[in-house]
C-alpha positions as CSV (number, residue, x, y, z in Angstrom):
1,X,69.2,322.7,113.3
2,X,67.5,325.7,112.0
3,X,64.6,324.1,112.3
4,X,64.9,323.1,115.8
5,X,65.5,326.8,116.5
6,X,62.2,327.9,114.8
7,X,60.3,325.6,116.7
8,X,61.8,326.7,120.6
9,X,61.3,330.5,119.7
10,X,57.4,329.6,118.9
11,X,57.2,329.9,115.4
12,X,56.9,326.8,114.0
13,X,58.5,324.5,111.7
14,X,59.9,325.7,108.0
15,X,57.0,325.5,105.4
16,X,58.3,322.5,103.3
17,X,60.6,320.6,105.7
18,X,61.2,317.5,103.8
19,X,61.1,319.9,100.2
20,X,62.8,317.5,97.7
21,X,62.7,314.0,99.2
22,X,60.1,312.1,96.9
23,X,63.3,313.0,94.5
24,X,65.5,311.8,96.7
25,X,63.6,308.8,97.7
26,X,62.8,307.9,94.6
27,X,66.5,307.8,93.1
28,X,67.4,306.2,95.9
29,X,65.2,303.4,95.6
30,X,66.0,302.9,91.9
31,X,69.9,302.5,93.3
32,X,68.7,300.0,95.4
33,X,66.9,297.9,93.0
34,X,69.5,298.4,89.9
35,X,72.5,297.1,93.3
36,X,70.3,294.1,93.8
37,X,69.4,293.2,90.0
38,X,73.3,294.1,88.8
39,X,74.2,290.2,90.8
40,X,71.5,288.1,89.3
41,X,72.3,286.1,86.5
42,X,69.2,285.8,84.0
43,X,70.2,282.7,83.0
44,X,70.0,280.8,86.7
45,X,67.0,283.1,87.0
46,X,64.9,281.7,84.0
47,X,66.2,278.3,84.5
48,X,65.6,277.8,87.7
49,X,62.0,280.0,87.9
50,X,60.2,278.8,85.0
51,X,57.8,276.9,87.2
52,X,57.5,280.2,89.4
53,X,56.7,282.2,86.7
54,X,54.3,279.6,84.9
55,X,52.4,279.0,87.7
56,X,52.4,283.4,88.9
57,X,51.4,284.0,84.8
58,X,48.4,281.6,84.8
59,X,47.0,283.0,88.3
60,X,47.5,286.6,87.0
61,X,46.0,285.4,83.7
62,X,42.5,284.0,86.1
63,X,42.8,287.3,87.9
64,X,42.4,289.3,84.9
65,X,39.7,287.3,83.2
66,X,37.5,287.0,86.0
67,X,38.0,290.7,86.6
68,X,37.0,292.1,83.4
69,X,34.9,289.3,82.0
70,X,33.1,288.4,85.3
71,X,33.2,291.8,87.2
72,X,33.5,294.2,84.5
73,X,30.7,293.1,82.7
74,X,28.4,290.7,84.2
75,X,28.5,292.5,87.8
76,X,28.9,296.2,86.4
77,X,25.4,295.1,84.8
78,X,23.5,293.1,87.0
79,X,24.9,295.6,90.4
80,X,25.8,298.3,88.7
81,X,29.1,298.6,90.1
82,X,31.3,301.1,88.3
83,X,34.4,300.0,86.4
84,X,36.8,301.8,89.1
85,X,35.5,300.1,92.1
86,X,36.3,296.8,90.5
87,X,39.6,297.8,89.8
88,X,39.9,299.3,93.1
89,X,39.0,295.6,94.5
90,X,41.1,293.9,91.9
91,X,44.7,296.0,92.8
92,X,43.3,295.1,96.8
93,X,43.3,291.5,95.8
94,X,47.0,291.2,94.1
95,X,48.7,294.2,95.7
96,X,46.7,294.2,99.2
97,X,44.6,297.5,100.8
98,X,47.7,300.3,100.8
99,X,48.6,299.8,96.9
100,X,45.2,299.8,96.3
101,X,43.8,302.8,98.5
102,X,46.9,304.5,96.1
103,X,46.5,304.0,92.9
104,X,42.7,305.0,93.5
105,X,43.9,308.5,95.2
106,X,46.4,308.8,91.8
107,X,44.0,308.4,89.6
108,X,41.1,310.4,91.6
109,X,38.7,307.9,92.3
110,X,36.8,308.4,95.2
111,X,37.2,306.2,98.3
């Protein structure tokens, strides 16, 4: 409200509007996730997703060979391609182009 006020008189909105919400967010996602996991019963889940998880643990497993032992070495060498932007590629691959344009801005690399 007060900020709708600011905004009529012309001066603009309040410096840090949404001051606080990562926080927020953020617990409120890890409520979310801890409602949905407080349901499942491990037991069903490992039974019943063995062949799930076999099959999701020998494509990650591929994933992270080729990456480091094809791309990281042979690649980095022959293209000289830095060990970030294979990384960068690699997260784009699993995780697709938004989880991957974000962990490069984390951790600084350039874009």
């Amino acid at each position: 409200r007060d900020s709708a006020r600011r905004f009529l008189r012309g001066k603009g909105f309040p410096q840090a509007p949404f001051a606080g919400a990562s926080r927020i967010g953020a617990m409120l996602m890890l409520l979310f996730f801890a409602t949905l996991g407080a349901r499942a019963d491990p037991n069903v889940a490992f039974a019943n997703g063995a062949p799930t998880f076999a099959f999701i643990a020998l494509q990650l497993a591929t994933h992270f060979a080729f990456v480091f032992l094809v791309a990281g070495k042979l690649l980095a060498k022959a293209l000289d391609v830095p060990l970030w932007a294979t990384l960068t590629a690699s997260n784009a691959c699993v995780g697709g182009p938004a989880t991957a344009a974000a962990a490069a801005a984390a951790r600084g690399w350039p874009a």
